[in-house]
C-alpha positions as CSV (number, residue, x, y, z in Angstrom):
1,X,-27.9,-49.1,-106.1
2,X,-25.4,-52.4,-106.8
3,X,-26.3,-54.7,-109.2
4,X,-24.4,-58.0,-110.0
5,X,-24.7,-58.0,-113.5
6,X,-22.3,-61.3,-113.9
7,X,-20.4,-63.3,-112.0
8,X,-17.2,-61.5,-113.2
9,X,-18.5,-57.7,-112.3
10,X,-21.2,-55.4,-110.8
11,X,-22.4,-52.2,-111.9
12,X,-23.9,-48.7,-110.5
13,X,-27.6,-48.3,-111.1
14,X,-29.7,-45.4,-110.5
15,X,-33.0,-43.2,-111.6
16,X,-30.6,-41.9,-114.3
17,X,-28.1,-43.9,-115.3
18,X,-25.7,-47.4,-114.8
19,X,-22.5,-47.5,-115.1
20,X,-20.2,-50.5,-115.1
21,X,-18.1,-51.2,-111.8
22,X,-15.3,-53.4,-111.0
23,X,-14.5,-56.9,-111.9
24,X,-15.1,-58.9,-109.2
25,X,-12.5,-60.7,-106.5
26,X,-13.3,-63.9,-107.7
27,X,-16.3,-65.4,-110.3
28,X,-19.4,-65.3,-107.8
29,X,-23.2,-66.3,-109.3
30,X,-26.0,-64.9,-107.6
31,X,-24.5,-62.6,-105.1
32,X,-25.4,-59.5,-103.4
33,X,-24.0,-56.6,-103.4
34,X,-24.7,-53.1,-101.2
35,X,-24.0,-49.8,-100.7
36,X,-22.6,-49.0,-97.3
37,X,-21.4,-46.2,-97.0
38,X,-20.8,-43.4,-99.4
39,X,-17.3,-44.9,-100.7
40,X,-17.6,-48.4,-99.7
41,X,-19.9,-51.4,-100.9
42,X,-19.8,-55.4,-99.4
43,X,-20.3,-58.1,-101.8
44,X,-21.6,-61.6,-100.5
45,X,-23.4,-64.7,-101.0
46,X,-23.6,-66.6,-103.8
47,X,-22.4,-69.3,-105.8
48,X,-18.7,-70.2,-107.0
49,X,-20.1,-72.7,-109.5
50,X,-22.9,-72.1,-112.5
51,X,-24.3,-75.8,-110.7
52,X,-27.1,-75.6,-108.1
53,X,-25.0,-78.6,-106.3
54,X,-22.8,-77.0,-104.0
55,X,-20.3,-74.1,-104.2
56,X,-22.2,-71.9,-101.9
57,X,-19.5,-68.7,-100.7
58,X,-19.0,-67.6,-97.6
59,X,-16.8,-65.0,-97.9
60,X,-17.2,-61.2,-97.8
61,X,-15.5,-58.7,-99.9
62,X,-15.4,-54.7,-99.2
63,X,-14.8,-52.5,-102.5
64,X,-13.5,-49.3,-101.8
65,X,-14.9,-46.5,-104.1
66,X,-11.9,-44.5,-103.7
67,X,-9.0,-46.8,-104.0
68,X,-10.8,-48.9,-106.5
69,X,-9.9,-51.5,-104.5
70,X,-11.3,-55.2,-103.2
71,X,-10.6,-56.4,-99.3
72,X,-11.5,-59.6,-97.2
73,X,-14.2,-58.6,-95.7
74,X,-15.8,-58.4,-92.0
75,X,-15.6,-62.1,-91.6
76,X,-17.4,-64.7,-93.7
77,X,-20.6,-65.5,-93.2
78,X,-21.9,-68.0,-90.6
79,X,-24.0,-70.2,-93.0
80,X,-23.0,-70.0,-96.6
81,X,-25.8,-69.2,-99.5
């Protein structure tokens, strides 16, 4: 499992352990992140301000487990949240 632990990084969580991941693309509040495939995970949603008055993202990010690295995602999402 992904958990967004801030809006600067997520971390690794399972039945035994968590491990910190990667600092993220850009500071995000409330976003989701998932597991996709065995080396990749998409990061979306959220907020680009602490505010509840706007900011909504609608980009996607793809965070390769193997390169370590982030990439625009799929496409951005069709209603921001």
């Amino acid at each position: 499992m992904l958990k967004v632990n801030s809006a600067l990084w997520f971390q690794f969580v399972s039945l035994d352990e968590s491990t910190p991941g990667p600092s993220l693309v850009q500071p995000l509040y409330g976003s989701c992140a998932v597991k996709f495939t065995n080396t990749k995970a998409i990061l979306m949603g959220g907020k680009t301000t602490t505010d509840h008055e706007g900011g909504d993202a609608s980009n996607t990010f793809v965070y390769s487990m193997e390169t370590n690295e982030w990439s625009a995602g799929p496409g951005s999402l069709s209603i921001a949240r």
